[in-house]
PyMOL Python script that loads the backbone (N, CA, C, O; Angstrom):
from pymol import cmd

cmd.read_pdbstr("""\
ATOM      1  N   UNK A   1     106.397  65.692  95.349  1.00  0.00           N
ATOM      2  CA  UNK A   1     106.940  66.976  95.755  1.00  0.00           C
ATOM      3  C   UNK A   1     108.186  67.236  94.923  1.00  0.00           C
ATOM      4  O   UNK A   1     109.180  66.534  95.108  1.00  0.00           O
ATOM      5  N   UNK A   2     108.187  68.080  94.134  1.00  0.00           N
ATOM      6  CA  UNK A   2     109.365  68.733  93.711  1.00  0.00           C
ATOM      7  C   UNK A   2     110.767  69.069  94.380  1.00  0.00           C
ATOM      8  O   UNK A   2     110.916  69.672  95.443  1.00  0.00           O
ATOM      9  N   UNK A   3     111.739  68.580  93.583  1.00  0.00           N
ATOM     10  CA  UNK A   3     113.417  68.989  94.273  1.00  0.00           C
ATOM     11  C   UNK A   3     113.641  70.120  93.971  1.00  0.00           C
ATOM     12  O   UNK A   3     112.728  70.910  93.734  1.00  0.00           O
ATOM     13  N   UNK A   4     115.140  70.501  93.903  1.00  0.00           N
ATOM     14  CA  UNK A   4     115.548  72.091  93.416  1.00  0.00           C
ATOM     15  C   UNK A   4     115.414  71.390  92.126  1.00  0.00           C
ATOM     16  O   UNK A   4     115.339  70.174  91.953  1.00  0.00           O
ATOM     17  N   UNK A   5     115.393  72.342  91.235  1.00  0.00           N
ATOM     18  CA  UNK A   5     115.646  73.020  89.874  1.00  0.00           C
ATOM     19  C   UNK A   5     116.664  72.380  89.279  1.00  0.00           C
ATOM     20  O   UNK A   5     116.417  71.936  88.157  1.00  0.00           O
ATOM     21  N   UNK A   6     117.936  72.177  89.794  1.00  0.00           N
ATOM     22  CA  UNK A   6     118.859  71.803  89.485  1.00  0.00           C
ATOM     23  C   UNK A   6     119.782  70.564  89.909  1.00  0.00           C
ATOM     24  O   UNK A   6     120.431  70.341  90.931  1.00  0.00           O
ATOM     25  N   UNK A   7     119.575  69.800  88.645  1.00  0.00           N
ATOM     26  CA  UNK A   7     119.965  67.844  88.946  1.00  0.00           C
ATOM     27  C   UNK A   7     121.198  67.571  89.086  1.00  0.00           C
ATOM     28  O   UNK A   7     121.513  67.541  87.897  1.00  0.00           O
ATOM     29  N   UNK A   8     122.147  67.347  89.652  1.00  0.00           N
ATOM     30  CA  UNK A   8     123.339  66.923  89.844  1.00  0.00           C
ATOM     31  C   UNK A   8     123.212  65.260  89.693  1.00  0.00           C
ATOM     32  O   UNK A   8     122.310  64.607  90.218  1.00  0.00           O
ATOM     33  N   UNK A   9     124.129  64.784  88.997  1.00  0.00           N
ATOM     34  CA  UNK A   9     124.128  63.664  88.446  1.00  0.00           C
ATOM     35  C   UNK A   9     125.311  63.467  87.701  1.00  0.00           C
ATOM     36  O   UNK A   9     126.161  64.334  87.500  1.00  0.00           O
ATOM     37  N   UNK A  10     125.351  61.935  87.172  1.00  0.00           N
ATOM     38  CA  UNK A  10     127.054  61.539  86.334  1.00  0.00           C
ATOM     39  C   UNK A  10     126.156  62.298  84.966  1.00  0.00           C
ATOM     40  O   UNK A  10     126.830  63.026  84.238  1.00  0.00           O
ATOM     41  N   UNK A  11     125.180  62.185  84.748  1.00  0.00           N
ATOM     42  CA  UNK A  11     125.642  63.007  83.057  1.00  0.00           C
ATOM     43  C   UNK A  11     124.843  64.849  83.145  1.00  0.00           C
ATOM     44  O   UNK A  11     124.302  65.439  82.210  1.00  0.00           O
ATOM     45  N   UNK A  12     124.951  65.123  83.924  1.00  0.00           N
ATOM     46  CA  UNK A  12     124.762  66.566  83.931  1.00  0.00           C
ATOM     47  C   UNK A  12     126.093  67.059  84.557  1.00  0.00           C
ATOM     48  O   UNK A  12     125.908  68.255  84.781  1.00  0.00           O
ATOM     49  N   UNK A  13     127.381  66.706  84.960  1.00  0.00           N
ATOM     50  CA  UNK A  13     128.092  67.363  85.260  1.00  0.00           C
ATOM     51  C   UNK A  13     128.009  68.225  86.551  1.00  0.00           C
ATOM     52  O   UNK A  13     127.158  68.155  87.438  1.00  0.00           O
ATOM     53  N   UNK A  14     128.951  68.953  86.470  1.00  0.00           N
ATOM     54  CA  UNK A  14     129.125  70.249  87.728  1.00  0.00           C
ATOM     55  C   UNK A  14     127.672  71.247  87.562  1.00  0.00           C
ATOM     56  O   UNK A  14     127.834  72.400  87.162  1.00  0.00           O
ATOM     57  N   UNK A  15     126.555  70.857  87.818  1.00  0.00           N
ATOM     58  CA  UNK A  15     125.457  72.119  87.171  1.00  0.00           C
ATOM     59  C   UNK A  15     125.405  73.245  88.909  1.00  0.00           C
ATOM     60  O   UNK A  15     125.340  72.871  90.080  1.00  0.00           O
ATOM     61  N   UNK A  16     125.448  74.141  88.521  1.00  0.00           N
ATOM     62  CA  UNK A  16     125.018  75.182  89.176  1.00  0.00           C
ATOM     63  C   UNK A  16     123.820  75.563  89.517  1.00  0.00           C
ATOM     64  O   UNK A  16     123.061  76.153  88.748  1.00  0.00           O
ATOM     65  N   UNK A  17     123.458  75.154  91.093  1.00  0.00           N
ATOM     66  CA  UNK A  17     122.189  75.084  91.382  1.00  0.00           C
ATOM     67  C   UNK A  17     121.750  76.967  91.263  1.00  0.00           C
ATOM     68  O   UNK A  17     122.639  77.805  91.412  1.00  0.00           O
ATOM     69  N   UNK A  18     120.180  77.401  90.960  1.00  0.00           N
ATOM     70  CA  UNK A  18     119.822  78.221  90.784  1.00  0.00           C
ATOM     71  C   UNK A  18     118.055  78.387  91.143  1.00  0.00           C
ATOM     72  O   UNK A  18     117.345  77.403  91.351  1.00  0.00           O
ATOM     73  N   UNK A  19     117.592  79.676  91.161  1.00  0.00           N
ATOM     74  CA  UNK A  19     116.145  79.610  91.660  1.00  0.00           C
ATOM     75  C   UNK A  19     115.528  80.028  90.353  1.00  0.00           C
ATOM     76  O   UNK A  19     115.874  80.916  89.573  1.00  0.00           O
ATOM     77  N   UNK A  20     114.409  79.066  90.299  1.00  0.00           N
ATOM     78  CA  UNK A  20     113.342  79.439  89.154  1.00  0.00           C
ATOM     79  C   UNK A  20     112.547  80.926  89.182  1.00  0.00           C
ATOM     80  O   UNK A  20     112.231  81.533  90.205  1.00  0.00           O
ATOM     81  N   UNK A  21     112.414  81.160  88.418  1.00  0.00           N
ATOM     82  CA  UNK A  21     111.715  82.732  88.658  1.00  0.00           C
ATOM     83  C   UNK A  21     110.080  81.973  88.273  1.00  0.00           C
ATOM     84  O   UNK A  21     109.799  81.278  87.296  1.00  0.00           O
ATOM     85  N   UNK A  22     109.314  82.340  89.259  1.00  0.00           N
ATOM     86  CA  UNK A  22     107.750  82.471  89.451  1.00  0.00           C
ATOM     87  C   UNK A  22     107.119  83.476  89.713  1.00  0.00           C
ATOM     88  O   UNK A  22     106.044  83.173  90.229  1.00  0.00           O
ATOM     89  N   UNK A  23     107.272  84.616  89.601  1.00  0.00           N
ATOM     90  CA  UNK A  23     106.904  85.478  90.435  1.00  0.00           C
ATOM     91  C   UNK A  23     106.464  86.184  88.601  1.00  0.00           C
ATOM     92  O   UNK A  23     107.226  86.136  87.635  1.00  0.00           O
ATOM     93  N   UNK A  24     105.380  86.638  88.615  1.00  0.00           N
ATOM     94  CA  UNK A  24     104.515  87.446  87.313  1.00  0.00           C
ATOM     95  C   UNK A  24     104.448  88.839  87.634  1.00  0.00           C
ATOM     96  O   UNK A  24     104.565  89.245  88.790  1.00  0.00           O
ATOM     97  N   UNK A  25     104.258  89.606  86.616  1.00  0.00           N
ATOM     98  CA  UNK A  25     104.515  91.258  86.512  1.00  0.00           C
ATOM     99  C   UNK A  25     103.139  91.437  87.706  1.00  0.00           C
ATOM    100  O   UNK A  25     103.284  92.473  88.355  1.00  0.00           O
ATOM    101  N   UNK A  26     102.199  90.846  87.998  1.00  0.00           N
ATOM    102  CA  UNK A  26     100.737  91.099  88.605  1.00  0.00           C
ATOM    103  C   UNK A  26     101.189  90.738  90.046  1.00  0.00           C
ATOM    104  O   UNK A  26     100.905  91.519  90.954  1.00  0.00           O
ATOM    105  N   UNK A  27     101.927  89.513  90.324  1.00  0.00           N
ATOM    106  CA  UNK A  27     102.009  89.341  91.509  1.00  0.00           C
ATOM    107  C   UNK A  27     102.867  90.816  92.234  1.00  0.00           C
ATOM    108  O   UNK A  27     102.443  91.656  93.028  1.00  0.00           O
ATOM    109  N   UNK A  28     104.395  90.650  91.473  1.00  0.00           N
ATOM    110  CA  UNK A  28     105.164  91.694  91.889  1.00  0.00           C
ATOM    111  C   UNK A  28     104.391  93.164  92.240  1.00  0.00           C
ATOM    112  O   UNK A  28     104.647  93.852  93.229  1.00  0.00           O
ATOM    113  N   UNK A  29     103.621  93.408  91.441  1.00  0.00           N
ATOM    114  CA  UNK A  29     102.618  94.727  91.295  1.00  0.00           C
ATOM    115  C   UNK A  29     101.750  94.215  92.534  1.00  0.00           C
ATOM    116  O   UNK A  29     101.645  95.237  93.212  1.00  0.00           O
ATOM    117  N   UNK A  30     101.157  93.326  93.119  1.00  0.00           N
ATOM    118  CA  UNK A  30     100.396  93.678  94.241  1.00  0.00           C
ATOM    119  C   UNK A  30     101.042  93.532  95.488  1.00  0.00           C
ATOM    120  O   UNK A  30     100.438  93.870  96.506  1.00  0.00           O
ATOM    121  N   UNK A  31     102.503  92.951  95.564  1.00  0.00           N
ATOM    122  CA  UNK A  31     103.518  92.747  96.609  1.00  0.00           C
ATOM    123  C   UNK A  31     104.212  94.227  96.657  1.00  0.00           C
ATOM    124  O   UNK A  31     104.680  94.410  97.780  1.00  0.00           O
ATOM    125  N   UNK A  32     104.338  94.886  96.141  1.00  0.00           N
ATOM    126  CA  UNK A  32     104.503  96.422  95.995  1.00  0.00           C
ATOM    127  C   UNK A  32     103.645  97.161  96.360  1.00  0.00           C
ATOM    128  O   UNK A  32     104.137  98.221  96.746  1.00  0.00           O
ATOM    129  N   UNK A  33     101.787  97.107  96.488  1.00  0.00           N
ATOM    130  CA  UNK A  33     100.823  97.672  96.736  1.00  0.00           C
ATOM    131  C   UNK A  33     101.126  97.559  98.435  1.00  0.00           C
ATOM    132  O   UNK A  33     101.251  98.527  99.186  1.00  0.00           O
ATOM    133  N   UNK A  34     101.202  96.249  98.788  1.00  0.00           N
ATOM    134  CA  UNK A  34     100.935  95.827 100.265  1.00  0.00           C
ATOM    135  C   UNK A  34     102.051  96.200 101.023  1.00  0.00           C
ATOM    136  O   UNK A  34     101.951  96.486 102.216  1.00  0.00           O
ATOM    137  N   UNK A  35     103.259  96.216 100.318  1.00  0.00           N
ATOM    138  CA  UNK A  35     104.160  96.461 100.905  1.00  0.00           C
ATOM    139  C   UNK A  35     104.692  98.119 101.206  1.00  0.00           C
ATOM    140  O   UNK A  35     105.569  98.447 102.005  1.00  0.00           O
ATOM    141  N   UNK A  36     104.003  98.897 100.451  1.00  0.00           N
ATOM    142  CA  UNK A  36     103.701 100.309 100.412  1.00  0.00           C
ATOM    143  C   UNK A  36     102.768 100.590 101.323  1.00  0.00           C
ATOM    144  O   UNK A  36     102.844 101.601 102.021  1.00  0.00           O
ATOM    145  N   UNK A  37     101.752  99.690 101.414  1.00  0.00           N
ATOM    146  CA  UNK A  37     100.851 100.670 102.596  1.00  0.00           C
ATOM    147  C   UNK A  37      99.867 102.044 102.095  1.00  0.00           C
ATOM    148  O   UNK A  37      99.675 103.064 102.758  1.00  0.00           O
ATOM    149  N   UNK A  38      99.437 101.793 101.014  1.00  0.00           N
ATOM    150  CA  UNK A  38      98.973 103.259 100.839  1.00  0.00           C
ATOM    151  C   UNK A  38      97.994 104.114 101.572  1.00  0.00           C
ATOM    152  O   UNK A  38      97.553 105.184 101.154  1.00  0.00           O
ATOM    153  N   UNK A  39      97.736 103.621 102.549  1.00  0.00           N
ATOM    154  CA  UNK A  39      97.060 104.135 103.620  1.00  0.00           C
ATOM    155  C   UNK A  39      98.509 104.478 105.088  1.00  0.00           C
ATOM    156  O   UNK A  39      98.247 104.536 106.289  1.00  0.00           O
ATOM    157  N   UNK A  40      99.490 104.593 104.661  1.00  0.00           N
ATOM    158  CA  UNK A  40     100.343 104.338 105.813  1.00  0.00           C
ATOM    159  C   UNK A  40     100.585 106.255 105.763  1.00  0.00           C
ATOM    160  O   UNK A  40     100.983 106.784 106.801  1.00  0.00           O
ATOM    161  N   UNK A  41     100.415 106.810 104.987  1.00  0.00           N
ATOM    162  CA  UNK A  41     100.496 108.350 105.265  1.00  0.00           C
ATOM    163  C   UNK A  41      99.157 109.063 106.265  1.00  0.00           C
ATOM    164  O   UNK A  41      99.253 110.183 106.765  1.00  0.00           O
ATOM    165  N   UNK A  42      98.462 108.553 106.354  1.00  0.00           N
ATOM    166  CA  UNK A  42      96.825 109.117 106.925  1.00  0.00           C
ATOM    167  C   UNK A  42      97.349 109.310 108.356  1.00  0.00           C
ATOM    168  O   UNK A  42      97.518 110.525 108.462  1.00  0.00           O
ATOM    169  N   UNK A  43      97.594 108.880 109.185  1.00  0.00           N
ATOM    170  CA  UNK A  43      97.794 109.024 110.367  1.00  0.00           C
ATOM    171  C   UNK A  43      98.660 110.237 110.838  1.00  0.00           C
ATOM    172  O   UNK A  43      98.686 110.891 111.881  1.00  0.00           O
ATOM    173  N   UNK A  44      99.544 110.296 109.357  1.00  0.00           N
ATOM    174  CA  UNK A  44     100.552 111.544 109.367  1.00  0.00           C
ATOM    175  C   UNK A  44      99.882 112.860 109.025  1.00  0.00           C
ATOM    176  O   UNK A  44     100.546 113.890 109.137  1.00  0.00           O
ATOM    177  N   UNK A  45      98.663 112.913 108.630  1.00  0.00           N
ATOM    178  CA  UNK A  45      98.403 113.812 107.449  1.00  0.00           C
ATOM    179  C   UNK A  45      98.199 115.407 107.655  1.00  0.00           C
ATOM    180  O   UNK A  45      98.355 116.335 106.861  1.00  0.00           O
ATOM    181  N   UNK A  46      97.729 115.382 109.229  1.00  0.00           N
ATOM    182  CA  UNK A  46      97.099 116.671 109.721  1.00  0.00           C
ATOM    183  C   UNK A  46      98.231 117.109 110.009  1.00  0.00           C
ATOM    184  O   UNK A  46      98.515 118.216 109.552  1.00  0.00           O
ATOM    185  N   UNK A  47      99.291 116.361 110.894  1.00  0.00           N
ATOM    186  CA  UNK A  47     100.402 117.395 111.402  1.00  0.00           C
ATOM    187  C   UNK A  47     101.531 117.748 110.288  1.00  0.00           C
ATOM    188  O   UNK A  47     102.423 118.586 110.423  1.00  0.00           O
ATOM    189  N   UNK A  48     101.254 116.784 108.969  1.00  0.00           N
ATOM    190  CA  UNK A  48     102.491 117.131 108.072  1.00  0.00           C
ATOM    191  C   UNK A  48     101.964 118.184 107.531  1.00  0.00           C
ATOM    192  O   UNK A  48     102.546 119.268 107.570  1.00  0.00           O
ATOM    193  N   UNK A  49     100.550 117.985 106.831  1.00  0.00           N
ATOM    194  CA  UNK A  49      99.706 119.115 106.372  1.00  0.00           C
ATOM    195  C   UNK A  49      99.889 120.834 107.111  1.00  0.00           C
ATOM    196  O   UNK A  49      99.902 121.883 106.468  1.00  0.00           O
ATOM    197  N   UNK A  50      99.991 120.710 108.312  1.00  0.00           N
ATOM    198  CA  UNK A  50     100.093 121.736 109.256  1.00  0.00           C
ATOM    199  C   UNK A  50     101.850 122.353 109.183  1.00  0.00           C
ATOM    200  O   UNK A  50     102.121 123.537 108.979  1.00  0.00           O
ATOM    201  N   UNK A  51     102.972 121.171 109.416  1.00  0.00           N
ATOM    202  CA  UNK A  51     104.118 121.750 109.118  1.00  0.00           C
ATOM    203  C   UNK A  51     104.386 121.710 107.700  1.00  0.00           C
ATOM    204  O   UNK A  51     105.566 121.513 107.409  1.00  0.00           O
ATOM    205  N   UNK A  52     103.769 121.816 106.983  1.00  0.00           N
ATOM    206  CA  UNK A  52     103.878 121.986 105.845  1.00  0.00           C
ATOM    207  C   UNK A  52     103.282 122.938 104.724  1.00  0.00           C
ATOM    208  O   UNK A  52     103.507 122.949 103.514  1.00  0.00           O
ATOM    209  N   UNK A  53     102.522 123.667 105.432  1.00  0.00           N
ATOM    210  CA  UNK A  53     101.631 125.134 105.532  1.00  0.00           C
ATOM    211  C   UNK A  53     100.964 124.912 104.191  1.00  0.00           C
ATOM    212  O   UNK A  53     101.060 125.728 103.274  1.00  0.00           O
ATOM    213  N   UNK A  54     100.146 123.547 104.092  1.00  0.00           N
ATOM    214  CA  UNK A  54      99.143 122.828 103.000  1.00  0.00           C
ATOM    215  C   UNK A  54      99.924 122.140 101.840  1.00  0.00           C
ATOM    216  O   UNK A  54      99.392 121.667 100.836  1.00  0.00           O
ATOM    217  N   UNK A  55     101.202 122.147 102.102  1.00  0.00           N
ATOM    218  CA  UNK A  55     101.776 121.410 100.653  1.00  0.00           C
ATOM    219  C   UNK A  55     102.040 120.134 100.804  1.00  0.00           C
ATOM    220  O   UNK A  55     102.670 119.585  99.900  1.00  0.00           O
ATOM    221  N   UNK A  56     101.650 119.400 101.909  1.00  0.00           N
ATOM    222  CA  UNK A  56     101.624 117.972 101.922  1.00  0.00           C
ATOM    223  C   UNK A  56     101.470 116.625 100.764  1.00  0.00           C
ATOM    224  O   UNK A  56     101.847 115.464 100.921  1.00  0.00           O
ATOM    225  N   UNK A  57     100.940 117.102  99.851  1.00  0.00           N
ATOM    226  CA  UNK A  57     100.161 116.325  98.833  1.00  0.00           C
ATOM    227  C   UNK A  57     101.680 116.243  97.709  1.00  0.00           C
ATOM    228  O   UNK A  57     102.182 115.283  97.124  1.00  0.00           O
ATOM    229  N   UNK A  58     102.125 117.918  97.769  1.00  0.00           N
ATOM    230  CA  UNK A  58     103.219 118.259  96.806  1.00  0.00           C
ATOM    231  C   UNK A  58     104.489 117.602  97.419  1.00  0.00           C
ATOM    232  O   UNK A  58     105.476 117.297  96.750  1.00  0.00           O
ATOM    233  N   UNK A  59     104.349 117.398  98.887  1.00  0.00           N
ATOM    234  CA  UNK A  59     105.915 116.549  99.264  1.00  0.00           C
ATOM    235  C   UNK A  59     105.566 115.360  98.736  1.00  0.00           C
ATOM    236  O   UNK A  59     106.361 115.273  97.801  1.00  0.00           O
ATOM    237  N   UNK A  60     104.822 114.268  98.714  1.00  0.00           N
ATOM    238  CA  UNK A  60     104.242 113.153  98.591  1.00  0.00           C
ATOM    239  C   UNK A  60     104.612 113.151  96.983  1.00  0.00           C
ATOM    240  O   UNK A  60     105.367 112.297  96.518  1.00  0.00           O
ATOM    241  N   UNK A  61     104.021 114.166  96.190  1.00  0.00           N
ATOM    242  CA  UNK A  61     104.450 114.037  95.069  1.00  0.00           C
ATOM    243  C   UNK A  61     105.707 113.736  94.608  1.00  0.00           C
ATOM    244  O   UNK A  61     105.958 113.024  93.636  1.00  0.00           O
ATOM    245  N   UNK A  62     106.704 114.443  95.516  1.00  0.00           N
ATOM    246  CA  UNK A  62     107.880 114.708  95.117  1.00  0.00           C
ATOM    247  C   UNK A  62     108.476 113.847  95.447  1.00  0.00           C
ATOM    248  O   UNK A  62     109.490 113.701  94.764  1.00  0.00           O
ATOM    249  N   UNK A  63     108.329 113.037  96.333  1.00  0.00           N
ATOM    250  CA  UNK A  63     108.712 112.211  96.958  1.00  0.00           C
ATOM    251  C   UNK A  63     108.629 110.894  96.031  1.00  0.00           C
ATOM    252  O   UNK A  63     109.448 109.976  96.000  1.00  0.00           O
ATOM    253  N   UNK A  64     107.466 111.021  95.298  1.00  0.00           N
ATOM    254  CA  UNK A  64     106.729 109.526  94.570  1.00  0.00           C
ATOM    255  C   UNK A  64     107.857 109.789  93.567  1.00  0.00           C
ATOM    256  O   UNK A  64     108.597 108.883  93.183  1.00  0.00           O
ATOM    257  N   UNK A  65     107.981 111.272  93.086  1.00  0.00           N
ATOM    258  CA  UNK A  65     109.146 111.062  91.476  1.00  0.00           C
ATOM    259  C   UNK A  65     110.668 110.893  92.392  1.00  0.00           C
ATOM    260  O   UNK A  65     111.579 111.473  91.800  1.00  0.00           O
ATOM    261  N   UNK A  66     111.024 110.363  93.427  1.00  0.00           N
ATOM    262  CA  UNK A  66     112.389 109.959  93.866  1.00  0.00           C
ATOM    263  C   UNK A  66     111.972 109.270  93.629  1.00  0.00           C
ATOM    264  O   UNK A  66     112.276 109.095  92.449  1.00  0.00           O
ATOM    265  N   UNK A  67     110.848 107.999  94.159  1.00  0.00           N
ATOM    266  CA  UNK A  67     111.132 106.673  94.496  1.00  0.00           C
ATOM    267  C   UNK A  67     110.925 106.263  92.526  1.00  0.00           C
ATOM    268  O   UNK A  67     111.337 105.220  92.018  1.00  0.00           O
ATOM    269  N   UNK A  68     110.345 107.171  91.909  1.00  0.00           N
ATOM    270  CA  UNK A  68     110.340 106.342  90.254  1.00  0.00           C
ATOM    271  C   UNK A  68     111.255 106.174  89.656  1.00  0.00           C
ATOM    272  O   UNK A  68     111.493 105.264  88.862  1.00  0.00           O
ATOM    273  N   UNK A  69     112.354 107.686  90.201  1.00  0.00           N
ATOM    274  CA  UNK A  69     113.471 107.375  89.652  1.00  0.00           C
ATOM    275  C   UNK A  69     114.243 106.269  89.526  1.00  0.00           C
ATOM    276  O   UNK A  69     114.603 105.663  88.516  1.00  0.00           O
ATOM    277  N   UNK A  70     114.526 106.015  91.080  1.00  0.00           N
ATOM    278  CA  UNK A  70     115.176 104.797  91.658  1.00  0.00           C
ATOM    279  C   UNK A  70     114.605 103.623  91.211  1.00  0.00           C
ATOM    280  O   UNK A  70     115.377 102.835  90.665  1.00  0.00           O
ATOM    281  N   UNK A  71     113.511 103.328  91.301  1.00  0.00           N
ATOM    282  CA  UNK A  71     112.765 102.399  90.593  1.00  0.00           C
ATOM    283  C   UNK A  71     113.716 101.756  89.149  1.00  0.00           C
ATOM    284  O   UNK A  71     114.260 100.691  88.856  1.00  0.00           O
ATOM    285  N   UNK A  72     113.509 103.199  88.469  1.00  0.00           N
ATOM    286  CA  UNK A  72     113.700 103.015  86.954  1.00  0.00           C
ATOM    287  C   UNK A  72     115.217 102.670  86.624  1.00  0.00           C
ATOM    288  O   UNK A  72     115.592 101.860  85.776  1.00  0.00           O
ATOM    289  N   UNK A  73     116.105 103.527  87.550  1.00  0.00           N
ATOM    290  CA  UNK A  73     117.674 102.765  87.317  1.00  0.00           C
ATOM    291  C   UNK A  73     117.949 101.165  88.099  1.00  0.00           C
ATOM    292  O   UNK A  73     118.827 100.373  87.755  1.00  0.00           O
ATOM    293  N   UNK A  74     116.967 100.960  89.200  1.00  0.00           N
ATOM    294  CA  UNK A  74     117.033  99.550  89.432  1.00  0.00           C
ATOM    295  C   UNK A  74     116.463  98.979  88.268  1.00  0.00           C
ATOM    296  O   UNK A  74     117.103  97.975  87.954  1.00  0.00           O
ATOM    297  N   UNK A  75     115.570  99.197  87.541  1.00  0.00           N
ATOM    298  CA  UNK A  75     115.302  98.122  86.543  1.00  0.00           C
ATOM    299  C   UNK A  75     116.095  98.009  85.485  1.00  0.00           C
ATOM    300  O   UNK A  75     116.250  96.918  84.936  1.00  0.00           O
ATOM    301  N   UNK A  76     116.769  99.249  85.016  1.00  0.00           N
ATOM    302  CA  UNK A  76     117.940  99.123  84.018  1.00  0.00           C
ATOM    303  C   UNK A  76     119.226  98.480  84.449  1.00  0.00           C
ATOM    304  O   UNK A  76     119.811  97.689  83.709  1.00  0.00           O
ATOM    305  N   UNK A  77     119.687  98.820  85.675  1.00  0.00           N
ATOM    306  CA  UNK A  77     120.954  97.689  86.668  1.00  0.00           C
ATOM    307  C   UNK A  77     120.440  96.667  85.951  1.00  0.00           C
ATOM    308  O   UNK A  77     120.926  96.275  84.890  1.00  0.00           O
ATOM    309  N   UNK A  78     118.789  95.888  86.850  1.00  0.00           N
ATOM    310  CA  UNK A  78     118.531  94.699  86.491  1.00  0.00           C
ATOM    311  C   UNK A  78     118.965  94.278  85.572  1.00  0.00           C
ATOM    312  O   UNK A  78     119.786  93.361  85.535  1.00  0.00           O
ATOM    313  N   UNK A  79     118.301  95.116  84.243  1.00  0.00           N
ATOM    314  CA  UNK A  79     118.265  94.509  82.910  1.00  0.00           C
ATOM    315  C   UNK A  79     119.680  94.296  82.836  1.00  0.00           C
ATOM    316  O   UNK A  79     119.952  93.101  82.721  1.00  0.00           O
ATOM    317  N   UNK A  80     120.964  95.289  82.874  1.00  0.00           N
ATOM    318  CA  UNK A  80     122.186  94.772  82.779  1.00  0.00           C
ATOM    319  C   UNK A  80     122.792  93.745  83.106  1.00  0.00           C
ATOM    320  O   UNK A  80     123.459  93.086  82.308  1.00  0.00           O
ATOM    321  N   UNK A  81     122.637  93.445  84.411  1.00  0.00           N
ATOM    322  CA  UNK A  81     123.485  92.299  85.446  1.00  0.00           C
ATOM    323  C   UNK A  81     122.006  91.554  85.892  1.00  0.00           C
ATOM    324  O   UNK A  81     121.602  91.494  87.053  1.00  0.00           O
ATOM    325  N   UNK A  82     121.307  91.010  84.715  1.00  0.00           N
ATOM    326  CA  UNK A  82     120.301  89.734  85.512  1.00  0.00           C
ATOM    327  C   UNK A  82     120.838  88.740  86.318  1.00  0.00           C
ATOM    328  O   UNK A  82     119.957  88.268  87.037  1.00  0.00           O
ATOM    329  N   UNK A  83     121.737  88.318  86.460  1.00  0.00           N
ATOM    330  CA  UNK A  83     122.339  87.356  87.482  1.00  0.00           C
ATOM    331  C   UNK A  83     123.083  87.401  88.822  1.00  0.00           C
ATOM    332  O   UNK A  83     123.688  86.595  89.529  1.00  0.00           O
ATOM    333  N   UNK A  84     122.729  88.871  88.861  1.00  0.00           N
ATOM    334  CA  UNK A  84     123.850  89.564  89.698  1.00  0.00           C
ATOM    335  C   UNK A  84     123.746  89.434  91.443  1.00  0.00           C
ATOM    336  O   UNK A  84     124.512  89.583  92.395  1.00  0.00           O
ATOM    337  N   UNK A  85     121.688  88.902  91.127  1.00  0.00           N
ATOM    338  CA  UNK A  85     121.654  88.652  92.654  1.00  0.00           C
ATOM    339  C   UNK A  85     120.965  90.372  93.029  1.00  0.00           C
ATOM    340  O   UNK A  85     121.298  91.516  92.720  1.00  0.00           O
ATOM    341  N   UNK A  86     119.812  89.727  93.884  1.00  0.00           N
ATOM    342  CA  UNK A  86     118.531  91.050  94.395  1.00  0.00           C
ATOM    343  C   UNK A  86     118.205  90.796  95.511  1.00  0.00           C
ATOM    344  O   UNK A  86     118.771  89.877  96.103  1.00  0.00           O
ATOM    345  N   UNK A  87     117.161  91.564  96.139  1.00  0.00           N
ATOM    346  CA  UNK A  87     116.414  90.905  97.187  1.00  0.00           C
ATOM    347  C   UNK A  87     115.858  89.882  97.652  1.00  0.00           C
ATOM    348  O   UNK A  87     115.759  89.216  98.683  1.00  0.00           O
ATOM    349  N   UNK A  88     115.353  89.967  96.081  1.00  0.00           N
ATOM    350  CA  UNK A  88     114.379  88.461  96.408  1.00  0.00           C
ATOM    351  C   UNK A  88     115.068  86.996  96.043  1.00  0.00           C
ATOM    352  O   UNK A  88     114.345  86.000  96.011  1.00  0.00           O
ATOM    353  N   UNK A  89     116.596  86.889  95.748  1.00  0.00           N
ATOM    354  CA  UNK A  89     116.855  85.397  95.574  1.00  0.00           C
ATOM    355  C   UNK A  89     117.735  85.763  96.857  1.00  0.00           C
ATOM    356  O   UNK A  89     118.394  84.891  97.423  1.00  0.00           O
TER     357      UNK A  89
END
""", "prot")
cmd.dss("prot")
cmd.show_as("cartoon", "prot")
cmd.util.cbc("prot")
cmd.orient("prot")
């Protein structure tokens, strides 16, 4: 069974324990699918459709280009400050 990542010992010094990244562009992409729910609007659909006098599809749209935005400046943060600490460590 595997330890952490990081060996503390007389000839490694003070090392700074840290988490390995495992996680692949495919996994992340289907932990995003499941975690979205894309069936989680259906239940909503008739009464948003209805207060929404048929433009339901167009809020959804609009809605999808917020969340890309955000998306896209979290990944540029990322890229800036990779160490900076996210959700997932």
């Amino acid at each position: 069974m595997a330890g952490p990542s990081a060996e503390v010992g007389p000839s490694s010094g003070a090392a700074t324990p840290h988490l390995r990244r495992v996680l692949k562009l495919s996994d992340l992409i289907f932990y995003g699918i499941v975690l979205i729910q894309p069936i989680a609007p259906v239940p909503l659909f008739g009464v948003a459709q209805d207060l929404s006098q048929g433009h339901f599809v167009t809020t959804i749209l609009i809605a999808m280009f917020a969340m890309l935005i955000t998306a896209v400046s979290y990944g540029r943060m990322a890229a800036l400050y990779p160490a900076a600490g996210s959700a997932y460590t």
